[in-house]
SETORKOL-436897 format. One record per residue (C-alpha): z, y, x. Coordinates in steps of 0.05 Angstrom, whole numbers, padded with zeros to 5 digits, always signed. Example, Ala and Ser with C-alpha at 12.3 -4.5 7.8 and 13.67 -1.06 7.14 Angstrom:
% SETORKOL-436897
+00156-00090+00246/+00143-00021+00273/
END
This chain:
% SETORKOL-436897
+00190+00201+01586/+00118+00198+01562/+00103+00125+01581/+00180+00101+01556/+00154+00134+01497/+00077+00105+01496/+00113+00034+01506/+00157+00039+01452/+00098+00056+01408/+00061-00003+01421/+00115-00049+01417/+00120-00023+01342/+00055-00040+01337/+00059-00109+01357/+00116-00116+01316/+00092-00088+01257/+00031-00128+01258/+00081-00193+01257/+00110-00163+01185/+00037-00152+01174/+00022-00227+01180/+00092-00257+01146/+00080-00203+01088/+00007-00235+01083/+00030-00297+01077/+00065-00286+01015/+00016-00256+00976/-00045-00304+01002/-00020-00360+00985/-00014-00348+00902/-00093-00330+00892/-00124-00393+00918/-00074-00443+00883/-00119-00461+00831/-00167-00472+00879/-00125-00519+00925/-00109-00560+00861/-00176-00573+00846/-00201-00592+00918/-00146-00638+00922/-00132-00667+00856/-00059-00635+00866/-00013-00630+00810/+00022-00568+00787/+00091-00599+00800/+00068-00601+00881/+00025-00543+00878/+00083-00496+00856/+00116-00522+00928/+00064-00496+00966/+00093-00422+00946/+00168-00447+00944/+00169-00490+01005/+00146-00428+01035/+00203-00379+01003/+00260-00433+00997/+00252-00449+01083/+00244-00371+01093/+00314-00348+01057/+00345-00411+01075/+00343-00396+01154/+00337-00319+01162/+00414-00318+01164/+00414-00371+01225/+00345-00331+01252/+00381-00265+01255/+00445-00299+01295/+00395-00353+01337/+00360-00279+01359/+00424-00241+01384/+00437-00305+01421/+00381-00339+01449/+00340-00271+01459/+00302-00229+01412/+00234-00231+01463/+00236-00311+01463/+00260-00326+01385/+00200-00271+01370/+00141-00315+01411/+00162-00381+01403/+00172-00379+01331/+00108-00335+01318/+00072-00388+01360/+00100-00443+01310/+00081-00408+01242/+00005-00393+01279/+00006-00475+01291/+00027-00490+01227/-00024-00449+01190/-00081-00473+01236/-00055-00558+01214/-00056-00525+01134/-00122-00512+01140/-00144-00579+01168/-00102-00615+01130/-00128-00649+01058/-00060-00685+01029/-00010-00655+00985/+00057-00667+01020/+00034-00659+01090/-00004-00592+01063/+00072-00566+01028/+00104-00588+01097/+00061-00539+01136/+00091-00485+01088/+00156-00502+01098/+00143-00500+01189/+00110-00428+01166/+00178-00408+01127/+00227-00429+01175/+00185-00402+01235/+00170-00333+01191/+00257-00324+01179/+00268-00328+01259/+00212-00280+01271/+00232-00230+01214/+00298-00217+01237/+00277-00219+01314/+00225-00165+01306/+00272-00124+01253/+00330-00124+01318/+00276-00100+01371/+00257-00047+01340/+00331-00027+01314/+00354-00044+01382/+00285-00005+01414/+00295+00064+01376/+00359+00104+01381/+00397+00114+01315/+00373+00175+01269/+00311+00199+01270/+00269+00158+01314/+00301+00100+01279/+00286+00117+01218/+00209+00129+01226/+00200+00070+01261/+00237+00031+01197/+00184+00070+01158/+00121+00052+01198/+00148-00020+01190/+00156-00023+01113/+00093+00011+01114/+00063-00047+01149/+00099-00098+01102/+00059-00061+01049/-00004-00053+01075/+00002-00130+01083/+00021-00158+01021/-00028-00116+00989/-00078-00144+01040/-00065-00224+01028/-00080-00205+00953/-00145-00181+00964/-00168-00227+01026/-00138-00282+00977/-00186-00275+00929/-00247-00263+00975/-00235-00320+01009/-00213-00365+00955/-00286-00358+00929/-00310-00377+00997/-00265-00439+01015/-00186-00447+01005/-00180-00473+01075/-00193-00402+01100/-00130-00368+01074/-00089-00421+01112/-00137-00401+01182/-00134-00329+01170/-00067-00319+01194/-00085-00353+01266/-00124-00305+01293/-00076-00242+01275/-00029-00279+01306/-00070-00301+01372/-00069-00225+01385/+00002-00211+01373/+00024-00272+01418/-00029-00238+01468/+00002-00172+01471/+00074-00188+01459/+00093-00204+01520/+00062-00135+01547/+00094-00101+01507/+00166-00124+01494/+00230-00105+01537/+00263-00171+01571/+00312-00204+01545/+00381-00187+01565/+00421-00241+01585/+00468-00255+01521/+00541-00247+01533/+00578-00317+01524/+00620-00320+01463/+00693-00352+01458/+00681-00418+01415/+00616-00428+01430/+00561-00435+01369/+00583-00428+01303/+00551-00496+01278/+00590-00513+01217/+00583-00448+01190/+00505-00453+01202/+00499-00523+01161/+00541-00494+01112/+00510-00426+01100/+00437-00444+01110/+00452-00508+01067/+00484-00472+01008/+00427-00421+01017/+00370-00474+01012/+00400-00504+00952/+00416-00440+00922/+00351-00427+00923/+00315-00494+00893/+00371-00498+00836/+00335-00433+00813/+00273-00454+00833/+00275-00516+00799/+00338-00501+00750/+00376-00553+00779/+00447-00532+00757/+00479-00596+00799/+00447-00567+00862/+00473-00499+00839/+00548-00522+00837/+00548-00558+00906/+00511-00490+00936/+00569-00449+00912/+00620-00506+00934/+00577-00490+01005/+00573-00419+01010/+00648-00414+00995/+00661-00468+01047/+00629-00425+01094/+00671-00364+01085/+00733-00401+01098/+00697-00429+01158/+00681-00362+01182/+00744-00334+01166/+00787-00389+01216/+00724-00388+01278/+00737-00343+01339/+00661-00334+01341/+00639-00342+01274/+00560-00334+01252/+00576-00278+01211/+00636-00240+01228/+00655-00224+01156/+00682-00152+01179/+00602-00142+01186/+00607-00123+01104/+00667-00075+01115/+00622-00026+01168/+00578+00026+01143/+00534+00010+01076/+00521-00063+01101/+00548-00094+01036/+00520-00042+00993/+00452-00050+01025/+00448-00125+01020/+00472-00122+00942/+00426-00077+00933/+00356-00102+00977/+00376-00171+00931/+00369-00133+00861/+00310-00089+00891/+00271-00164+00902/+00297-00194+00833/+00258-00129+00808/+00201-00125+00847/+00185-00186+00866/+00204-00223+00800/+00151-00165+00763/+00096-00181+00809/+00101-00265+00786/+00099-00240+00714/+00046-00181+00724/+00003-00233+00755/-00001-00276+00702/+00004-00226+00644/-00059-00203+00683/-00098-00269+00699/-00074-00306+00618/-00068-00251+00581/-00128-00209+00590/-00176-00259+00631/-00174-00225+00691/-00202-00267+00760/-00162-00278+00812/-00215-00232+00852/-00208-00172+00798/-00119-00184+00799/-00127-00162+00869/-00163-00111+00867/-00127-00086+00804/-00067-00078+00851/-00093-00043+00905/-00066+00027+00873/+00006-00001+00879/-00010-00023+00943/-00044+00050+00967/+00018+00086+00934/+00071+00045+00970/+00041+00060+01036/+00042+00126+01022/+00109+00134+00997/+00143+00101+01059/+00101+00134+01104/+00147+00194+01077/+00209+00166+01061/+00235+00173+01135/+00236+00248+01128/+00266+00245+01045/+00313+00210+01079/+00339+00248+01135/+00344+00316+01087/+00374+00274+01024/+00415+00216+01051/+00401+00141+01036/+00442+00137+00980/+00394+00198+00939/+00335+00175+00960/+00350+00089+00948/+00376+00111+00882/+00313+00148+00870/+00269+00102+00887/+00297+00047+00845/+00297+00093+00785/+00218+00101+00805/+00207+00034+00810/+00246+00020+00744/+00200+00061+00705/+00144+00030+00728/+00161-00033+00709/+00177-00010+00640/+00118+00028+00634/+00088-00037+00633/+00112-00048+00558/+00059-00005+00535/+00004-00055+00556/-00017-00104+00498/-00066-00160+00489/-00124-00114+00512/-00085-00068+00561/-00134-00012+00579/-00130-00005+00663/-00144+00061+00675/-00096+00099+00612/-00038+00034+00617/-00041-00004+00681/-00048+00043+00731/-00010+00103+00719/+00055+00040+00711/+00022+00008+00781/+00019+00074+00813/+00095+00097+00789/+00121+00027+00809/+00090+00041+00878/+00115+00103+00893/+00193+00075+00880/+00178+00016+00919/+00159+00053+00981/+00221+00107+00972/+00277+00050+00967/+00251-00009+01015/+00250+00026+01071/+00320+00058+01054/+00357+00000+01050/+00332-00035+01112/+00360+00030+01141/+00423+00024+01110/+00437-00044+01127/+00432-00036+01204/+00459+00039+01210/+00526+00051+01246/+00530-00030+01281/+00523-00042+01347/+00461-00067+01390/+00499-00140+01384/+00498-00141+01309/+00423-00119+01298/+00398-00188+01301/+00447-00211+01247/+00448-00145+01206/+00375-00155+01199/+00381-00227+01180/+00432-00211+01125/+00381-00159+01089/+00322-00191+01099/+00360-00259+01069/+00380-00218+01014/+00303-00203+01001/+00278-00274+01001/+00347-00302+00958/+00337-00236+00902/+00255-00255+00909/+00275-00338+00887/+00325-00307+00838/+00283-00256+00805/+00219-00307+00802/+00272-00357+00768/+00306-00315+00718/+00242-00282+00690/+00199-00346+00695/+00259-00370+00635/+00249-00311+00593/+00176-00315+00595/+00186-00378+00532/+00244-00339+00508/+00204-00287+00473/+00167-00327+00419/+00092-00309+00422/+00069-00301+00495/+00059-00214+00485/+00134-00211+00470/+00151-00261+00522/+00119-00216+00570/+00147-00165+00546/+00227-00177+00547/+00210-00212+00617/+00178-00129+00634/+00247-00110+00607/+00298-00157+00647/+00253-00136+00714/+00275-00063+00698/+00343-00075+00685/+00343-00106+00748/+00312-00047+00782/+00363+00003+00746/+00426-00036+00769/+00400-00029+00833/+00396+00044+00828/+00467+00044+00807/+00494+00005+00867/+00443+00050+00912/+00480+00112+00894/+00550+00097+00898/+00544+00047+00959/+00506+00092+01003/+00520+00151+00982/+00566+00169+01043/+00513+00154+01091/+00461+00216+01111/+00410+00195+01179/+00412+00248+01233/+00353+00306+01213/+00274+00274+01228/+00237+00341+01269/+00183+00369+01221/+00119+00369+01274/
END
């Protein structure tokens, strides 16, 4: 029982250091933009690609990565498509042309939304329901956190160095992963053959509609918008008449799945969507480098590790629906907090106390609802339960980014601009909160042992 146990423990580690590299990857890219742009001569129109090729590809596919992992094999979707992003990133970094560089992002996303969802399943599929589940869904939120908060400070280190190094960093983290992966990770079980075969309308239809969902925000293309929605409602009829659809729409009936999934998507508009305008509020505004923005965050980034290094055991004595709710009411008031801070925002009596609030909500509700969207499905569904919520992320992330980057002009002068953007973020974060405690408020994990 030991060694099951001892090889369990470092397959969360390997794992967890893949969300450690994917979470990187977000957050390294943003710092050294300005720098790419100047190396290259690149214009702002294809710079901004090299962070949306990236986000677009990855919410686009995670829906196909989840189902591509429950049926092709968690073991092989995880290396192969970890082995991809590590190629891509080393071409990125060798690479001196604008399109071919924003093409390289866009291998990383799609590669990064079948690893996501493969590694999310093993370890769902790796640690029993209740307890051990639910501090192993901790230690990997943790390690989400600990990397974004990491690609914003190695960002701006190496950004001072050379640009080229945030595209090489990610190679060697995941040399070592692809090394001990294979150690590590039970076998593939031989997938059970479905009646109908692959779902492969439903896949063009949902990851299509998802893609351009995502640009018409992006880009607030409104014609793009329509034919999404025409897609995405194609695709539930399309599901609704297969044998062996991609998502078996009953998926939303079991549990807190649909719940969950509402709420991860409002919990990214919040989050995610704060951190583009707390960036630049931080960099125009008060002159900050992109060094100093980094750093800046690293008390958000300290308190989220914290926080969900806990939230397994709030959890199991509270219930998912208390604690989710919580957390988004946390995060909320963080965010708002952040309408105190003026043209000369002091750090230590106005930045950090909202940084520090915002972090502490963030680590109580992310790991909650990754909970709640797996708990109560089968071992078959993991893959795809996993895909759904971490699709939910990446779509609320695009959406959030795209509603508040509109507000921004919508204030007048750029402090109240900032300011009503502060205020949609926390709305955001508070309607979250709302569908947290009445959509999971039925569900309560089995009790974690106090050691």
């Amino acid at each position: 029982m030991a060694r099951t146990d001892r090889v369990a423990r470092t397959a969360l580690v390997v794992l967890c250091a893949a969300v450690f590299l994917d979470s990187m990857d977000l957050s390294l890219m943003g710092v050294a933009l300005p720098a790419i742009g100047r190396d290259l001569s690149l214009p702002e129109s294809l710079l901004q690609w090299l962070m949306s090729g990236y986000a677009v590809a990855y919410g686009g596919f995670l829906l196909l990565g989840g189902r591509i992992a429950d049926l092709f094999g968690r073991r092989r979707v995880f290396l192969t498509s970890l082995a991809i992003f590590a190629a891509a990133s080393l071409a990125g970094g060798l690479l001196s042309e604008g399109w071919p560089l924003v093409l390289t992002r866009v291998v990383k996303g799609v590669a990064a939304a079948l690893t996501a969802p493969a590694a999310l399943s093993l370890i769902t599929t790796t640690f029993a329901e209740g307890a051990p589940r639910n501090r192993a869904l901790g230690v990997y939120s943790l390690a989400g956190a600990t990397g974004y908060t990491a690609g914003l400070i190695a960002s701006g280190l190496l950004a001072e160095i050379s640009w080229r190094l945030v595209f090489f960093l990610p190679v060697p983290v995941a040399a070592l992963v692809l090394a001990a992966a294979p150690l590590a990770l039970p076998r593939d079980v031989r997938p059970q053959r479905t009646r109908g075969g692959f779902d492969a309308a439903g896949a063009v239809a949902v990851t299509g509609g998802v893609l351009l969902l995502v640009f018409a925000l992006t880009e607030r293309n409104w014609p793009a918008g329509v034919v999404a929605v025409a897609l995405l409602g194609g695709f539930v009829l399309i599901e609704r008449g297969r044998p062996s659809p991609l998502v078996p729409l009953e998926v939303f009936r079991s549990g807190t799945v649909g719940a969950a999934n509402l709420a991860a998507l409002t919990w990214a508009c919040a989050t995610i969507g704060w951190q583009f305008v707390t960036v630049l509020y931080l960099q125009q505004v008060l002159g900050y480098t992109a060094l100093a923005t980094g750093l800046g965050i690293v008390p958000m980034g300290l308190a989220i590790v914290v926080t969900a290094n806990l939230a397994g055991r709030l959890i199991s004595r509270w219930g998912l629906g208390r604690v989710a709710a919580a957390g988004m009411l946390v995060q909320g008031a963080g965010i708002l907090l952040f309408l105190r801070a003026g043209a000369t925002g002091d750090y230590l009596t106005v930045l950090l106390p909202a940084l520090v609030v915002h972090g502490v909500g963030n680590g109580l509700s992310f790991p909650s609802l990754n909970i709640a969207a797996v708990a109560g499905l089968p071992d078959a569904r993991q893959g795809l339960a996993s895909g759904l919520v971490t699709s939910s992320v990446q779509i609320g992330a695009g959406v959030g980014v795209a509603v508040l980057a509109a507000v921004l002009p919508l204030g007048g002068p750029p402090l109240a601009g900032y300011r009503l953007a502060f205020l949609v973020a926390g709305g955001f974060s508070l309607l979250g909160a709302v569908v947290a405690a009445y959509g999971l408020r039925a569900r309560r994990p089995a009790a974690v042992p106090i050691d």
